[in-house]
C-alpha positions, 0 to 999 in steps of 0.5 A, spaced: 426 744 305 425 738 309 419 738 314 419 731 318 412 728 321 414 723 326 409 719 331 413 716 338 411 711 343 415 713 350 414 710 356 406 709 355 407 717 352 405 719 346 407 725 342 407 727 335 413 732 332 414 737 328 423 737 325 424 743 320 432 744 319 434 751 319 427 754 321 427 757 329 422 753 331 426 746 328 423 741 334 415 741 336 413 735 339 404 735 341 402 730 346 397 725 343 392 724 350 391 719 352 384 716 354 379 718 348 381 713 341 387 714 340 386 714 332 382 721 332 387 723 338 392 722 333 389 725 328 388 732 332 395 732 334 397 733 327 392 738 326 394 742 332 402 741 330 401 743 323 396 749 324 401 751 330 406 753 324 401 754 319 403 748 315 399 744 310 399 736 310 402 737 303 408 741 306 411 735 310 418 731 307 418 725 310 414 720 314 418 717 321 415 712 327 417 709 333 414 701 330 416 698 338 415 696 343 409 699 345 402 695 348 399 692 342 393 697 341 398 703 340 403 699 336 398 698 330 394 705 331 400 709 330 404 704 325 398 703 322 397 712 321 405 713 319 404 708 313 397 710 311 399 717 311 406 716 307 402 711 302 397 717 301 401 722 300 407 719 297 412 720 301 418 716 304 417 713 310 423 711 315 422 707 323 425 711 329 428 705 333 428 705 340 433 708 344 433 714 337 436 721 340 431 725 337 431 731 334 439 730 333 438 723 329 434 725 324 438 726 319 442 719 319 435 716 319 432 720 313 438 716 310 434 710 311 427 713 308 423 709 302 417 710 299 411 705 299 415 699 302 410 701 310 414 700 317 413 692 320 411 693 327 415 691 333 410 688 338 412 686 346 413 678 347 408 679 353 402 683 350 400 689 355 
């Protein structure tokens, strides 16, 4: 069964969400506070997406984020987490570009999913 973690930036949002086809629950999303260091934030929302589901890390498939744009600091926090995470555990990583319907293009960008090859960032020509 795939179990897809992905982190997105959105109109200065952030979100980490949960994709599991053929499960009732198939598209979670947790907000990512913002405010306190976003890097433990991250971290606490996956936790609390994962124990919402009974889930271990272990049980995830694949890895996607949003790489941009987004302010700088965002951008290097969450693409930095995806790929250090995917690199951790070995699991394939993919970008979800901007403009993605999410959840209903997950499968077609799973198709672009690889291992150990980390997501490059897209920073803002004018940085926030």
């Amino acid at each position: 069964m795939q179990r897809v973690l992905i982190f997105m930036i959105s109109n200065n949002e952030q979100y980490v969400g949960l994709w599991q086809p053929h499960h009732d629950d198939y598209w979670h999303t947790v907000v990512i506070e913002p405010g306190a260091r976003a890097d433990g934030q991250i971290f606490t929302a996956v936790e609390t997406l994962l124990s919402l589901h009974h889930l271990p890390l272990k049980s995830i498939t694949h890895i996607g984020v949003m790489p941009g744009p987004a302010s700088y600091t965002q951008l290097r926090i969450y693409v930095a987490t995806a790929n250090a995470l995917a690199w951790a555990l070995h699991l394939p990583l993919f970008a979800v570009p901007t403009g993605s319907s999410l959840p209903e293009d997950i499968p077609s960008l799973l198709t672009s999913a690889k291992r150990d090859v980390p997501i490059e960032p897209i920073y803002p020509s004018i940085i926030d």
